[in-house]
C-alpha positions as CSV (number, residue, x, y, z in Angstrom):
1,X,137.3,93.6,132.7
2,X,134.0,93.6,134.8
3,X,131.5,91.6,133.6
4,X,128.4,94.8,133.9
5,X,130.3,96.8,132.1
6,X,131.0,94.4,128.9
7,X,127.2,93.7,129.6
8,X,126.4,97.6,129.3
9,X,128.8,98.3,126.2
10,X,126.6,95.2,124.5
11,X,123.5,96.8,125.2
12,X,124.7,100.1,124.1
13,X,125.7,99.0,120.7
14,X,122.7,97.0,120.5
15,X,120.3,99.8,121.1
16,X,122.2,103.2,120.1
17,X,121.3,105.0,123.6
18,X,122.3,104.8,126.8
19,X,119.0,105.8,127.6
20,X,117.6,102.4,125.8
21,X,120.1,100.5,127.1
22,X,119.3,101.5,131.0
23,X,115.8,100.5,130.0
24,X,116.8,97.3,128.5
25,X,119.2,96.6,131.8
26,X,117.4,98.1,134.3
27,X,119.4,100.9,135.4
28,X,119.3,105.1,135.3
29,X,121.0,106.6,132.0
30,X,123.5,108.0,134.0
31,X,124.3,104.5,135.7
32,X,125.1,103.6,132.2
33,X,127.1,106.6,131.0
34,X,129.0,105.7,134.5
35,X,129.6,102.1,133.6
36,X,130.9,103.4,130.3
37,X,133.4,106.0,131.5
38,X,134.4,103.3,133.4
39,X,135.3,100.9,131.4
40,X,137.0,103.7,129.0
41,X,139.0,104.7,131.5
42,X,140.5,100.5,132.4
43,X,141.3,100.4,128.6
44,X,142.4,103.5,128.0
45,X,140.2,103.9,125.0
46,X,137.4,106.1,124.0
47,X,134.6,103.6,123.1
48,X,131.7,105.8,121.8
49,X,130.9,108.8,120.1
50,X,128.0,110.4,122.0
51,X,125.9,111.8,119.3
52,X,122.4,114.2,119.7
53,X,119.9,111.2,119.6
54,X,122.0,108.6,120.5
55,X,125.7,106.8,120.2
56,X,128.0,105.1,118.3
57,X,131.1,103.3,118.1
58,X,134.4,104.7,117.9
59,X,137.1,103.1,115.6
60,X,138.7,101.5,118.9
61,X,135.1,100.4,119.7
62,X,134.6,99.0,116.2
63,X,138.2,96.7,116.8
64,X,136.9,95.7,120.6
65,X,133.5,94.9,120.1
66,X,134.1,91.5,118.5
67,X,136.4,90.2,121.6
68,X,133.9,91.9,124.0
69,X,131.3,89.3,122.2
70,X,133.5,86.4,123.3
71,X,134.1,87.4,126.0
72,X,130.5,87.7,127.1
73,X,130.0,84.3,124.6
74,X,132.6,82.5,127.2
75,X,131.4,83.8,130.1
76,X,127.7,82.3,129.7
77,X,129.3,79.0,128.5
78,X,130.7,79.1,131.8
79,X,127.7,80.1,134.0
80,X,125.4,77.7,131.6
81,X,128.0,74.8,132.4
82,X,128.2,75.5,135.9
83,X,124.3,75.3,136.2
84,X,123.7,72.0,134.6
85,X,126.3,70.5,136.5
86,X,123.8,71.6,139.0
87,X,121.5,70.3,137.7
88,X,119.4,73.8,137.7
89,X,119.1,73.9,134.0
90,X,118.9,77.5,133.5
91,X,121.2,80.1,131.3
92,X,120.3,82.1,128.3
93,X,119.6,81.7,124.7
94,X,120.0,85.1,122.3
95,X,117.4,84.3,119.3
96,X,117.2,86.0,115.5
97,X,113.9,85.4,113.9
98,X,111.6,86.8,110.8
99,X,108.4,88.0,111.2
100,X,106.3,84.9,109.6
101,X,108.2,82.6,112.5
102,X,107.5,85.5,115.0
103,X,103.8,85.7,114.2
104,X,103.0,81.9,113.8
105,X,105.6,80.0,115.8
106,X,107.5,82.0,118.4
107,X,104.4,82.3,120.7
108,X,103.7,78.9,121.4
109,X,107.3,77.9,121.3
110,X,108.0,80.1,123.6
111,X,105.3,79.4,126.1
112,X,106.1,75.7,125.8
113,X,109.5,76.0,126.4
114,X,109.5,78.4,129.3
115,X,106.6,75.6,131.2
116,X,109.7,73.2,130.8
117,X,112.2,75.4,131.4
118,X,111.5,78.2,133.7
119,X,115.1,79.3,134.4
120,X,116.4,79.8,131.3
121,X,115.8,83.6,129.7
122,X,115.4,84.1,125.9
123,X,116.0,86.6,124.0
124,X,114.3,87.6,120.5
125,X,116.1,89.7,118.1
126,X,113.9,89.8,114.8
127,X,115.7,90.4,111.7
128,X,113.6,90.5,108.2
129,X,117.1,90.1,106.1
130,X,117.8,86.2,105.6
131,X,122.1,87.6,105.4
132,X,121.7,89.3,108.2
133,X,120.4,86.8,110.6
134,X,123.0,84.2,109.0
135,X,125.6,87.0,109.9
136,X,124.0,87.4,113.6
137,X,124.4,83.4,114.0
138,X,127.9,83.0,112.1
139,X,129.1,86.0,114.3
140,X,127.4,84.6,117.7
141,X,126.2,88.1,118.7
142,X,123.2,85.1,118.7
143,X,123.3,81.6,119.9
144,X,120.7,80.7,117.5
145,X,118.3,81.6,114.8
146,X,115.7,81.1,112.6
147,X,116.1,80.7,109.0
148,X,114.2,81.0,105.5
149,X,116.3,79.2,103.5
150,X,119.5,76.4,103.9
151,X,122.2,78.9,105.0
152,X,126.3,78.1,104.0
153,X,127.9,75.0,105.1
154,X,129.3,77.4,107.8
155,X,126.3,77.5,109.7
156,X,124.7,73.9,111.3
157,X,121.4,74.3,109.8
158,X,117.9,71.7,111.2
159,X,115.2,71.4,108.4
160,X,111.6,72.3,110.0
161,X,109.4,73.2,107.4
162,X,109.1,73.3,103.6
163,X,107.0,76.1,103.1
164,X,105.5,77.1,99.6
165,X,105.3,80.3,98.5
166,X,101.2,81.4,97.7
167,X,99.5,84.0,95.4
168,X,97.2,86.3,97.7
169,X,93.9,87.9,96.0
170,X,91.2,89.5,97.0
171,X,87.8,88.1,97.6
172,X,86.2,89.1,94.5
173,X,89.6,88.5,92.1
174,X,89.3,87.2,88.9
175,X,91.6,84.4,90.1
176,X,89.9,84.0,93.3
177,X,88.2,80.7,92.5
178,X,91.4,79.1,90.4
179,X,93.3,75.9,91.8
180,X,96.6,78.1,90.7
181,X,98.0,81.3,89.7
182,X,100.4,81.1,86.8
183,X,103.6,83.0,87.7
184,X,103.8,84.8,84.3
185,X,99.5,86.2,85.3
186,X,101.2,88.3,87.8
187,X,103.1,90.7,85.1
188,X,99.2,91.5,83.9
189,X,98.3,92.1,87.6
190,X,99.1,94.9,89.9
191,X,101.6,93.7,92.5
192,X,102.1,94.4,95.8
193,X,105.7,94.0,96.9
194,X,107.1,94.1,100.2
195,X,109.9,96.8,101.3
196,X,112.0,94.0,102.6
197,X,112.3,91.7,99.8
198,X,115.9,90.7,98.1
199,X,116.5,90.0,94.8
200,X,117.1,86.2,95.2
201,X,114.0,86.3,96.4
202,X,112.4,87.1,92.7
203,X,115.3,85.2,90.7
204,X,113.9,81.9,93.0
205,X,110.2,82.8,92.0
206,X,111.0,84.2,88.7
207,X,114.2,82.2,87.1
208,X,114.1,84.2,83.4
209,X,115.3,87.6,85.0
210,X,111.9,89.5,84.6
211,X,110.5,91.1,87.5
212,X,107.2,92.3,87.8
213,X,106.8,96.4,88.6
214,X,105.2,96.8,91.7
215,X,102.0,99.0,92.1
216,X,102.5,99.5,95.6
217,X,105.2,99.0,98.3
218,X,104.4,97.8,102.0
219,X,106.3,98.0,104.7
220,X,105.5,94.6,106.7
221,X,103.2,91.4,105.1
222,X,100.3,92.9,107.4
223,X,100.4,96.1,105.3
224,X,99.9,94.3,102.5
225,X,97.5,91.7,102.9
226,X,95.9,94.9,104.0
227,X,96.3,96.1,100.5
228,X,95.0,92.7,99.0
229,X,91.7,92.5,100.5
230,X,90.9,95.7,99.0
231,X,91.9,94.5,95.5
232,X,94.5,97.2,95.2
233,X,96.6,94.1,93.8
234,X,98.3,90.9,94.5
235,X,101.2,89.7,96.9
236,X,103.1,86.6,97.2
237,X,103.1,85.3,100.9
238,X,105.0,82.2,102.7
239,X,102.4,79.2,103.3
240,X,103.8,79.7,106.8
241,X,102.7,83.4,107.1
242,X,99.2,82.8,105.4
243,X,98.7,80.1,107.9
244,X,95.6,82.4,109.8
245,X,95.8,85.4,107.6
246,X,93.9,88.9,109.4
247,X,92.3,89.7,106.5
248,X,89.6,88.1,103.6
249,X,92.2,86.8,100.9
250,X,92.8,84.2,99.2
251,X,95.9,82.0,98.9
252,X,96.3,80.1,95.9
253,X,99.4,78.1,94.7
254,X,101.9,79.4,92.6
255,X,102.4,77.4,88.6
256,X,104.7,75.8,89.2
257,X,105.3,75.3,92.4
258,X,108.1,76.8,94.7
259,X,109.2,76.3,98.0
260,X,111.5,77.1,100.5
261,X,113.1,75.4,103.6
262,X,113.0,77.4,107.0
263,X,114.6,75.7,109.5
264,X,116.9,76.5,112.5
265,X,120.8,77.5,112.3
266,X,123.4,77.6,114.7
267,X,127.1,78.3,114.5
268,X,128.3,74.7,116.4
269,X,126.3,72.4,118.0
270,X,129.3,71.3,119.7
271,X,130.3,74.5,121.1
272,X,126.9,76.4,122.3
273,X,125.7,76.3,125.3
274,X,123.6,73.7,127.2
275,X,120.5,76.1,127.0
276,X,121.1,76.1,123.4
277,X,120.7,73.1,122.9
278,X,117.6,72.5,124.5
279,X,115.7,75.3,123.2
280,X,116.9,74.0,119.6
281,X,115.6,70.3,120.5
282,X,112.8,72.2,121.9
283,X,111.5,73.7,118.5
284,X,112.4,70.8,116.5
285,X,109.9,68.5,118.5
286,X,107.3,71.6,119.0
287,X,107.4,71.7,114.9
288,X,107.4,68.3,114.4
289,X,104.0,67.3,116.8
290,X,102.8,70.4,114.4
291,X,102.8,68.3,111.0
């Protein structure tokens, strides 16, 4: 099975277009339908349903695209081994993150890592769903990623941060000036809630089951700290994410206190790549000169 074809189907799935993909890969759309028809025609299997607006995977597809993943899994185990035998320390390192990470960490991280390590590629894939990311590691589709809370036992999982979770007001809020925002103050307040949001979320920052009813729903934090500054209501924000908020708010403590621990996950230690490894050191010491 050629290796630029496996690479194509991957980027086809991952995109929904062979007209994204031949972005994403460099090539025309019609060099991609080409690698495609190709690799149908070794298996002997129709692979995608080609769809107005874009693709999608056959049932044959669906069974494949798991072993294509190894496949392409082994194959940069090999190239990454080969390399630091070399002593040329490159490869490439597929990374899941969440937006609060993206906005505050990944930048400098990245920067830092790439001055150390010029050959090695990365590769962000952001994901606001915690299950989804743990999926993306547990699966391999990446070879690490960045987590909100302590994933399962599954997962090899390196505490960064212990981030507590902070009331946002406006300015000119009542509760601007207080040392900290009692949790049950929020059901007399207008909320703000984030699209995004899971319910575990709420049982963590309200144990007795009630939830308060949101005035508004944003799409993205920015959206609603947006919707904070202009007293439209009140949002509850990682300490992480509030670290240089865009807009005049302020961030006051939730009573009592809760936290959570975003840290770094990855399905093996043992068994991911060389390039791995070092970008995972890499954010561990970048964090920790941080504190």
């Amino acid at each position: 099975m050629d290796k630029l074809n496996c690479n194509a189907f991957l980027t086809v799935v991952e995109t929904g277009s062979f007209k994204r993909a031949a972005d994403v890969l460099g090539y025309t759309q019609a060099g991609i339908s080409y690698m495609i028809n190709v690799l149908e025609d070794e298996l002997g299997l129709k692979l995608f349903y080609r769809e107005h607006g874009g693709v999608r995977l056959t049932s044959d597809g669906e069974n494949l695209l798991p072993l294509i993943r190894q496949i392409d899994i082994a194959e940069r185990n090999l190239k990454d081994r080969v390399n630091d035998i070399k002593g040329l320390n490159a490869g490439k390192v597929r990374i899941s993150t969440f937006n609060a990470v993206s906005i505050h960490w990944l930048p400098g991280i990245i920067r830092t890592f790439k001055e150390k390590y010029p050959a090695i590629d990365l590769e962000i894939i952001s994901r606001e769903d915690d299950q989804e990311n743990q999926q993306l590691i547990f699966s391999r589709e990446v070879d690490c990623g960045f987590l909100p809370e302590v994933p399962s036992s599954e997962i090899e999982f390196f505490e960064l941060l212990n981030d507590s979770y902070l009331v946002a007001v406006a300015e000119n809020h009542p509760s601007a000036g207080e040392a900290a925002y009692p949790v049950t103050k929020i059901y007399d307040d207008s909320y703000i809630m984030l699209a995004f949001d899971r319910s575990d979320f709420y049982d963590k920052i309200f144990p007795g089951g009630k939830r308060p009813k949101p005035a508004f729903i944003a799409d993205n934090e920015v959206a609603a700290l947006s919707m904070v500054s202009e007293n439209l209501g009140v949002g509850i924000f990682s300490q992480l994410l509030a670290g240089d908020a865009q807009y005049p708010v302020r961030f006051i403590p939730l009573d009592p206190p809760v936290t959570r621990t975003v840290g770094i996950g990855v399905r093996s230690m043992k068994t991911c790549t060389t390039a791995t490894r070092q970008f995972i050191q890499h954010v561990r010491d970048w964090v920790a000169a941080r504190k």
